[in-house]
DRENROMAR-253903 format. One record per residue (C-alpha): residue number from 1; residue in one letter; x, y, z. Coordinates in steps of 0.1 Angstrom, whole numbers, plus 2048, in hexadecimal, padded with zeros to 3 digits. Example, Ala and Ser with C-alpha at 12.3 -4.5 7.8 and 13.67 -1.06 7.14 Angstrom:
BEGIN
1 | A | 87B | 7D3 | 84E
2 | S | 889 | 7F5 | 847
This chain:
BEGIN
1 | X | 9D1 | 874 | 654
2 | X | 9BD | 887 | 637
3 | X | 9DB | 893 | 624
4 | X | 9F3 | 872 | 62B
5 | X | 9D5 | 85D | 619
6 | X | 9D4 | 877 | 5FD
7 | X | 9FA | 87E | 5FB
8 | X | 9FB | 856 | 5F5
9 | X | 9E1 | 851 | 5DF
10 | X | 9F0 | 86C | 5CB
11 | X | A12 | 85A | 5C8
12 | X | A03 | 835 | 5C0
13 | X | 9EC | 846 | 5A7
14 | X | A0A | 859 | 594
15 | X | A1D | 837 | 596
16 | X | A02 | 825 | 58D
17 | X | A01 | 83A | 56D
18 | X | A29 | 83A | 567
19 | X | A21 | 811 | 56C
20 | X | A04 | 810 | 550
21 | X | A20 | 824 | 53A
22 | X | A40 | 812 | 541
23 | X | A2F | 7F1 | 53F
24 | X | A35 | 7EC | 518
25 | X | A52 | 7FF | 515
26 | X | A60 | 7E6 | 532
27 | X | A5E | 7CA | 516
28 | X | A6A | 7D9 | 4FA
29 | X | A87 | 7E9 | 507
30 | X | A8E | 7CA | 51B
31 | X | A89 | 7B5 | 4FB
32 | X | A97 | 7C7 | 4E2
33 | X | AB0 | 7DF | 4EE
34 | X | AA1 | 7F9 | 4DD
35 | X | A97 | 81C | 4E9
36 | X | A78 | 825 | 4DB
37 | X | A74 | 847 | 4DC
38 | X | A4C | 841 | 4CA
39 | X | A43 | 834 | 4E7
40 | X | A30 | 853 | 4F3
41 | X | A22 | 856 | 4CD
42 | X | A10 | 830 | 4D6
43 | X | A04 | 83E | 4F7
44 | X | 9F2 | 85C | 4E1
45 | X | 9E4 | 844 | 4C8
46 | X | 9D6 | 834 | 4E3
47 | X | 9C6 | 854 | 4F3
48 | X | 9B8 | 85E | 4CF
49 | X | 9A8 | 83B | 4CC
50 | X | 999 | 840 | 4E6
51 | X | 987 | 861 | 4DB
52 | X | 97F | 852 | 4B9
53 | X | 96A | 836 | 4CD
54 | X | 95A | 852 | 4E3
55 | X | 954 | 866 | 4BE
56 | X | 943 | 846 | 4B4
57 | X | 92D | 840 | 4D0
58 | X | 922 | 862 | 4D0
59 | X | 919 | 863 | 4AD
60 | X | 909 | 83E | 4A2
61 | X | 900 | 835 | 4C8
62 | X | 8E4 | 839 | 4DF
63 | X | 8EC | 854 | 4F8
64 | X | 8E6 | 83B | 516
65 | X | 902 | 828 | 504
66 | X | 91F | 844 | 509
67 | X | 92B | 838 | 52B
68 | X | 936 | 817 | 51C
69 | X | 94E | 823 | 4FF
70 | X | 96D | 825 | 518
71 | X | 967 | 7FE | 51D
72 | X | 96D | 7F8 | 4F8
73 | X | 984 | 815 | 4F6
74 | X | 99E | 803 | 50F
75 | X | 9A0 | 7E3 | 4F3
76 | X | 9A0 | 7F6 | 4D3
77 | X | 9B8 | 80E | 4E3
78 | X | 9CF | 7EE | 4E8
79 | X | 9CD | 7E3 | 4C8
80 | X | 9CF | 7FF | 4B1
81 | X | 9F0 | 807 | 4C4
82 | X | 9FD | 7E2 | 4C2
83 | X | 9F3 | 7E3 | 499
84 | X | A09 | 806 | 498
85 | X | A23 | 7F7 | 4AD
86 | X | A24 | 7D9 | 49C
87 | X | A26 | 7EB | 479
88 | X | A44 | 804 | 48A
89 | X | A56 | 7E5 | 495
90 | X | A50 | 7D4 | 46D
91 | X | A58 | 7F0 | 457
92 | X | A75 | 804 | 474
93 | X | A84 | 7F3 | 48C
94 | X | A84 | 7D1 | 483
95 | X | AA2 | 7DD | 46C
96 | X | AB5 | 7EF | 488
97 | X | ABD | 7D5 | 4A0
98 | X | ADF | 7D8 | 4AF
99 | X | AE1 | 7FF | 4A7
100 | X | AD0 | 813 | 4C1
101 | X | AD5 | 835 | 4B9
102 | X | AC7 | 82C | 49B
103 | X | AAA | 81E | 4A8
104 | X | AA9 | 83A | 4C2
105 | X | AA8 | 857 | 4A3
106 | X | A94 | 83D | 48C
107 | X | A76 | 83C | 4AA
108 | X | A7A | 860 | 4B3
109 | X | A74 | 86B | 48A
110 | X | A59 | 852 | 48A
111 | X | A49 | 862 | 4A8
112 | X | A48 | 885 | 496
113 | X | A38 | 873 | 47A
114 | X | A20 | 862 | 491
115 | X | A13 | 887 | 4A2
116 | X | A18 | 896 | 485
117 | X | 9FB | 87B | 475
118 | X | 9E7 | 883 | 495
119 | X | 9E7 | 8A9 | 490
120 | X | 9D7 | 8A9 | 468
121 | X | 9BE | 890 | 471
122 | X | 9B2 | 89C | 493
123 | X | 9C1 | 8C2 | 490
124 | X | 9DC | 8D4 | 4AA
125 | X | 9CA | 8DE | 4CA
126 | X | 9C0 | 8C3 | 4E5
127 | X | 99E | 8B1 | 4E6
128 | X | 98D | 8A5 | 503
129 | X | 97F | 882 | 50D
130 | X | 961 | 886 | 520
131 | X | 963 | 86B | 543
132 | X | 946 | 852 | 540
133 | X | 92D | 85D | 55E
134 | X | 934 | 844 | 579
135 | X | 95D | 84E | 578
136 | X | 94C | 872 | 584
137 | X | 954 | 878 | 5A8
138 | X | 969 | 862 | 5C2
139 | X | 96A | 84C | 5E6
140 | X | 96D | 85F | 602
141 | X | 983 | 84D | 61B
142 | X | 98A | 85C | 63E
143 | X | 982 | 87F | 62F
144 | X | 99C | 87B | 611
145 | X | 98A | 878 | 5ED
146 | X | 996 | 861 | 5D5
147 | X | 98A | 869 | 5B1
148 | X | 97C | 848 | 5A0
149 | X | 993 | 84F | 584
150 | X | 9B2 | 84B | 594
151 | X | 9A5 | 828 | 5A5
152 | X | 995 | 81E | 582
153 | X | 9BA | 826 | 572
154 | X | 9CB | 815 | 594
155 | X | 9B5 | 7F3 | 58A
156 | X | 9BD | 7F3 | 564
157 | X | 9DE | 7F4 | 570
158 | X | 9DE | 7D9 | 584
159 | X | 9CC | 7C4 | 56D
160 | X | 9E3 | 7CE | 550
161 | X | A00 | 7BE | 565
162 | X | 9EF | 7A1 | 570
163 | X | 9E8 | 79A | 54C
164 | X | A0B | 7A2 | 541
165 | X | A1C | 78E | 55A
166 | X | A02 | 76F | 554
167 | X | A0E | 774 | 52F
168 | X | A30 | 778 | 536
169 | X | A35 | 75A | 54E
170 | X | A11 | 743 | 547
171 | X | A14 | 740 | 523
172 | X | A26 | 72C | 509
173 | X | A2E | 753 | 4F0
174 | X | A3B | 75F | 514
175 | X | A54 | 745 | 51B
176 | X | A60 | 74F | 4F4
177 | X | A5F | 776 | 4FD
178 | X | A72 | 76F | 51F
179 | X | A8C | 756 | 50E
180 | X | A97 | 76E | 4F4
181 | X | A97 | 78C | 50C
182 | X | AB2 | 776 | 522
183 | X | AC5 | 768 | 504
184 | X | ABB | 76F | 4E3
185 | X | AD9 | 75A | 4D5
186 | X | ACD | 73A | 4E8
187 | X | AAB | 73C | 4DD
188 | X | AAE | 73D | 4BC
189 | X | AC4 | 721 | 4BA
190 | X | AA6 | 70F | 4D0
191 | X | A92 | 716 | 4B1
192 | X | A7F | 735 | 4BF
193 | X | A7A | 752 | 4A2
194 | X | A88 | 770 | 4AF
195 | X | A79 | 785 | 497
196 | X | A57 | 776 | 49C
197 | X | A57 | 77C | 4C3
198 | X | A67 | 7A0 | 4BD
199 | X | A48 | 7A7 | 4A3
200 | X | A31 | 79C | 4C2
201 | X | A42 | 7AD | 4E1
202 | X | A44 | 7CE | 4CC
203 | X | A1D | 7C9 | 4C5
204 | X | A13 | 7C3 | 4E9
205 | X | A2D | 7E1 | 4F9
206 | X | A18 | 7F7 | 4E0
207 | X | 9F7 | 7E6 | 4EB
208 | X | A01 | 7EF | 511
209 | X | A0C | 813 | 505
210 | X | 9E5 | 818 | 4F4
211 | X | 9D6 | 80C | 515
212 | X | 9EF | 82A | 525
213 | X | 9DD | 842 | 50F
214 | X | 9BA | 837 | 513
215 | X | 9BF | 83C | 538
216 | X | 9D0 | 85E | 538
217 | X | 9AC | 866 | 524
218 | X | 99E | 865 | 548
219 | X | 9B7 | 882 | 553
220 | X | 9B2 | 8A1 | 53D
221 | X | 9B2 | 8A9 | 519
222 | X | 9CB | 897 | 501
223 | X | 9E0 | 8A5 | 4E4
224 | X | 9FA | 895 | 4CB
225 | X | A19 | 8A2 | 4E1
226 | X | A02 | 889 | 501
227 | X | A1D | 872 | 4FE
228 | X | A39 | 887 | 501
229 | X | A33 | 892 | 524
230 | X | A38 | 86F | 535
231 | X | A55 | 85A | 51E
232 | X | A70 | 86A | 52F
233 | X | A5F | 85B | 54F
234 | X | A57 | 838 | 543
235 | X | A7C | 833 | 53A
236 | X | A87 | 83E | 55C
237 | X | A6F | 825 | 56D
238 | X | A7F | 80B | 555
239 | X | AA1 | 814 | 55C
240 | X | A9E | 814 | 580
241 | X | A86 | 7F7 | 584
242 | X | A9E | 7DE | 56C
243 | X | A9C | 7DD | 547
244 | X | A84 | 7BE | 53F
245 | X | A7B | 7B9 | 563
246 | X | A52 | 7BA | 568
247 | X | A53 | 7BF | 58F
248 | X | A70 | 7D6 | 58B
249 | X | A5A | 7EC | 577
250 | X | A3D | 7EF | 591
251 | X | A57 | 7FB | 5AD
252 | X | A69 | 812 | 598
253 | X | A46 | 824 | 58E
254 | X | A38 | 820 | 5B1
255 | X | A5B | 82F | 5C0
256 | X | A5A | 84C | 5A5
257 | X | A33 | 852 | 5AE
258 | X | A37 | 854 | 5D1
259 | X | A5A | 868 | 5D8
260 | X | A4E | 87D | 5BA
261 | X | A30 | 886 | 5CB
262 | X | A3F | 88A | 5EF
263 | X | A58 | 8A1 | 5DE
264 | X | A3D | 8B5 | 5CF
265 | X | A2A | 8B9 | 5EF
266 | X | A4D | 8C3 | 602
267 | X | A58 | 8DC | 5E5
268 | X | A43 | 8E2 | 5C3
269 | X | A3E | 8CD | 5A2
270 | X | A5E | 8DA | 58D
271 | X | A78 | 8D8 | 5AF
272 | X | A6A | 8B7 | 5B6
273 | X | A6D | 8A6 | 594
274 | X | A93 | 8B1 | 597
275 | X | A98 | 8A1 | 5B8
276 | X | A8B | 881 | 5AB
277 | X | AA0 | 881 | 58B
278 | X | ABC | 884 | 5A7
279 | X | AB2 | 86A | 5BA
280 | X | AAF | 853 | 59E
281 | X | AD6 | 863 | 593
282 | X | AE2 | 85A | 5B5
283 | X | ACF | 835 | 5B6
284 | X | ADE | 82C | 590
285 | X | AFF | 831 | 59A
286 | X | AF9 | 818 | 5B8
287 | X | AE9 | 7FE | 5A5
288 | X | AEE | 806 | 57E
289 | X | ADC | 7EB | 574
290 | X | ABA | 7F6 | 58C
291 | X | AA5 | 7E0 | 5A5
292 | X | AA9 | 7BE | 595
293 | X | AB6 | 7B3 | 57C
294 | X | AB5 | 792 | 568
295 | X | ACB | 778 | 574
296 | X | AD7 | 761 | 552
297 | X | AF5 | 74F | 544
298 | X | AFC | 76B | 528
């Protein structure tokens, strides 16, 4: 019973963490079309936001103070990201529409630029976010421990979707962002400003992306390269989930989490990451277009 809790907590937690990364990139790429290979670059700007707020706090703060900086870090994390986001879309991509492997080498220069940036300010080796005291330790359920981390980063997941989603579907710039995404044509003759709701969606997928990196914080050490490690695995969960498609993108990152980790546990950590790229191989050629997709007239 012990290891079927832990073995399952392990997979929602790594999906849970492919979610909190793929959640942005879900509504870009499903916007836009374009493959933003910075994506991983936002998710370290976020993680080194959050160590410049913990730099504050330790410096200009009262030490009884320091378990509260991650609570601002999670909102200036999401907004420094969304201003760099919304300055890449502006000054890049904005003029690359229609060419993707433009786009795809413009984004993957201006992620060198971006680490590159992050190395002269904050130097090469990785530095380490120090967990606020009551993340330190975890719930013991029928024997199995479950580190508060992991349910802290489970929650902000689930509240970042909750939020997206209420955005999405709730609110008047949703509607615009979901009637471009399903016929950009059509909504511009309806009077909506394409370029003003790509400007926005660009800024809130980077927004999402900085969240990412303030919660990898709570894993280990971070580096300018933090990024790299998971982009290949937020496209897959927004390939196989359905570009554009919100509820597609939580079961693709819960089904890479959990077969990922069974895998693992049957095998090791390099022979299971190949079976689940060939699972996901074998599943794309049965539905090419992934687990939903959006039903319109274009």
């Amino acid at each position: 019973m012990e290891g079927i809790l832990i073995q399952a907590f392990n997979g929602i937690s790594l999906g849970s963490i492919l979610l909190m990364i793929a959640l942005g990139l879900a509504i870009t790429f499903g916007l836009m079309k374009v493959i933003n290979m910075a994506h991983g670059e936002l998710i370290m700007i976020g993680a080194y936001a959050t160590y410049v707020v913990q730099l504050v706090f330790t410096q200009y703060f009262p030490v009884a103070m320091f378990d509260w900086y991650f609570v601002l870090a999670i909102p200036f994390a999401f907004l420094v990201a969304a201003l760099i986001g919304m300055l890449l879309e502006f000054t890049v991509i904005r003029h690359l529409y229609g060419r993707p492997l433009d786009s795809l080498l413009a984004t993957f220069g201006a992620g060198l630029i971006l680490q590159q940036t992050v190395r002269t300010i904050f130097g090469a080796p990785n530095v380490g976010v120090e967990n606020p005291s009551f993340f330190r330790g975890g719930l013991e359920v029928f024997g199995a421990t479950f580190p508060y981390t992991r349910l802290f980063i489970i929650c902000l997941v689930a509240c970042s979707f909750l939020l997206l989603a209420w955005f999405l579907y709730k609110t008047r710039n949703g509607r615009k962002i979901r009637a471009v995404m399903q016929n950009r044509e059509m909504a511009t003759c309806l009077g909506i400003s394409a370029r003003k709701v790509d400007g926005i969606t660009f800024a809130i997928g980077a927004g999402f992306a900085g969240i990412a990196g303030a919660a990898l914080t709570l894993i280990g050490p971070i580096g300018p390269t933090i990024g790299t490690y998971y982009i290949v695995d937020a496209f897959m969960v927004v390939v196989v989930g359905g570009v554009g498609m919100l509820i597609g993108t939580v079961a693709g990152a819960l089904g890479i989490g959990v077969f990922n980790t069974i895998f693992e546990y049957w095998t090791d950590a390099s022979m299971g990451k190949v079976l689940v790229f060939a699972l996901i191989i074998l599943f794309l050629q049965w539905r090419p277009s992934g687990m939903f997709s959006t039903q319109s007239r274009s």
